[in-house]
N, C-alpha and C positions, 0 to 999 in steps of 0.2 A: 504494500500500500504506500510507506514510504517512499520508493523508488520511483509511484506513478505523478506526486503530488511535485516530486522536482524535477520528473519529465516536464510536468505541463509549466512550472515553474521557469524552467530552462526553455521550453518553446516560445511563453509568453515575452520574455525577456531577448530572445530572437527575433519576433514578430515586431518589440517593440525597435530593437537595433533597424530592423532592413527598413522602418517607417523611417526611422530619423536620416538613412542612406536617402529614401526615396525623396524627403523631404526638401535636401543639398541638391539631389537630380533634376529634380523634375519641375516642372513647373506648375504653378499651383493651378493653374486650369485641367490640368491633367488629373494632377492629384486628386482632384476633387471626386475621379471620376474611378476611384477604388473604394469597390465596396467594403471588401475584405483580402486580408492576407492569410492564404492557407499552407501550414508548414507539413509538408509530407516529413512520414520516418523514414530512414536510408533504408534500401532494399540488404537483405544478408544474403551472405551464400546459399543458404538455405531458397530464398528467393528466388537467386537468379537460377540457378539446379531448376529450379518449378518449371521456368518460364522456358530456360532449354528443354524440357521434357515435352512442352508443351510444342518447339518449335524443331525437335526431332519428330514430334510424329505426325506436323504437316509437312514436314520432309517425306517419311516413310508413305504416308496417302496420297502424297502427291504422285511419286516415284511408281507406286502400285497400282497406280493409273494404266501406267507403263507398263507393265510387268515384273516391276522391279521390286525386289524386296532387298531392306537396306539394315543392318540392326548397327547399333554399337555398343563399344566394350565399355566399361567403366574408366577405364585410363582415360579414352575421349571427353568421358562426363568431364573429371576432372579437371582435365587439360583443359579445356572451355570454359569451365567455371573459375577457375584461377585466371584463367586469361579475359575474360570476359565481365571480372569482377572491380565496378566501381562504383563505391559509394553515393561520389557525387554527381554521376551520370544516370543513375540507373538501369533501366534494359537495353538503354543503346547499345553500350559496348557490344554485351554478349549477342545482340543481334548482326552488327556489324564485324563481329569474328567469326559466326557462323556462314554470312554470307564471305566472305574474303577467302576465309581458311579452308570451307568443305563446299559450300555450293560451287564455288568457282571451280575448284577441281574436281566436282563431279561433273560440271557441264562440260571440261575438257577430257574428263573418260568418254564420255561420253560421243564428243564429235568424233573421237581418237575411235571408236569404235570396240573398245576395252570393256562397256557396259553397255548391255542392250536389251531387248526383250527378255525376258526368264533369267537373266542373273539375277544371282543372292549376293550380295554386294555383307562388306564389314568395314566399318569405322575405328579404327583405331586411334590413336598416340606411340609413337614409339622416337624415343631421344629428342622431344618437346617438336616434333611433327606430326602431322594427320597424315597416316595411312589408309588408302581405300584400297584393298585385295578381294579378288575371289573369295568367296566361301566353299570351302569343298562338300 
C-alpha cells in the first residue's frame, strides 16, 4: 500500500514538473488548450515478451497463409527482448527489431527461394544473430 501512495506521489510531482517545462515552452494560447496530462508506467520485460508473442504469431498467421509454418526457440524470445527492450520508448523498439532483424530476412529467404510453400521454417539466436534454418 505504501509503495502505491508514492507511486502516485512521484507521478503527481512529474505531472507537476513536465507543466512547469510546458509552461517555459509553450505559449499560453496553446497551453490553455490541455486538458490533462496523463503519465503512463514504463512497459517491463515482462511487457515487451507479451507484445513479441503477440507479434510472432501475426508472423506465424501470416506466413500460414503461405504454407508456411514458422516456430521459434526461446534464445530468439530473449535475444528480442533484451534487444528490443526500452523503457523510455516502449513497443517501438521491439517492433522495429523484429521488423529489421527477422522480417527482412525472411522476405530475403524468401525471394532467394530458400523458403517456400510447405516449409517448416525455425527462428533462432545463435552468437547475438537471428538464424532462420530448415526444420527437419
Amino acid at each position: 500500500m505504501k509503495s502505491i501512495a508514492k507511486r502516485r506521489e512521484m507521478l503527481e510531482e512529474c505531472k507537476d514538473k513536465v507543466m512547469d517545462v510546458l509552461k517555459m515552452t509553450v505559449r499560453p494560447e496553446f497551453l490553455n488548450r490541455i486538458d490533462e496530462i496523463i503519465m503512463f508506467d514504463p512497459l517491463t520485460r515482462n511487457d515487451i515478451r507479451d507484445i513479441l508473442h503477440i507479434q510472432m504469431r501475426q508472423l506465424q498467421d501470416k506466413l500460414a497463409e503461405e504454407g508456411v509454418t514458422i516456430d521459434f526457440t526461446k534464445a530468439f524470445e530473449d535475444w528480442m527482448v533484451e534487444g528490443g527492450y526500452d523503457p523510455a520508448y516502449g513497443a517501438r523498439p521491439i517492433k522495429r527489431l523484429m521488423q529489421r532483424e527477422l522480417v527482412n530476412q525472411l522476405a530475403k529467404e524468401i525471394l532467394a527461394g530458400r523458403v517456400h510453400k510447405d516449409s517448416a521454417i525455425e527462428v533462432d539466436s545463435v552468437g547475438g544473430s537471428i538464424v532462420v534454418r530448415n526444420k527437419s
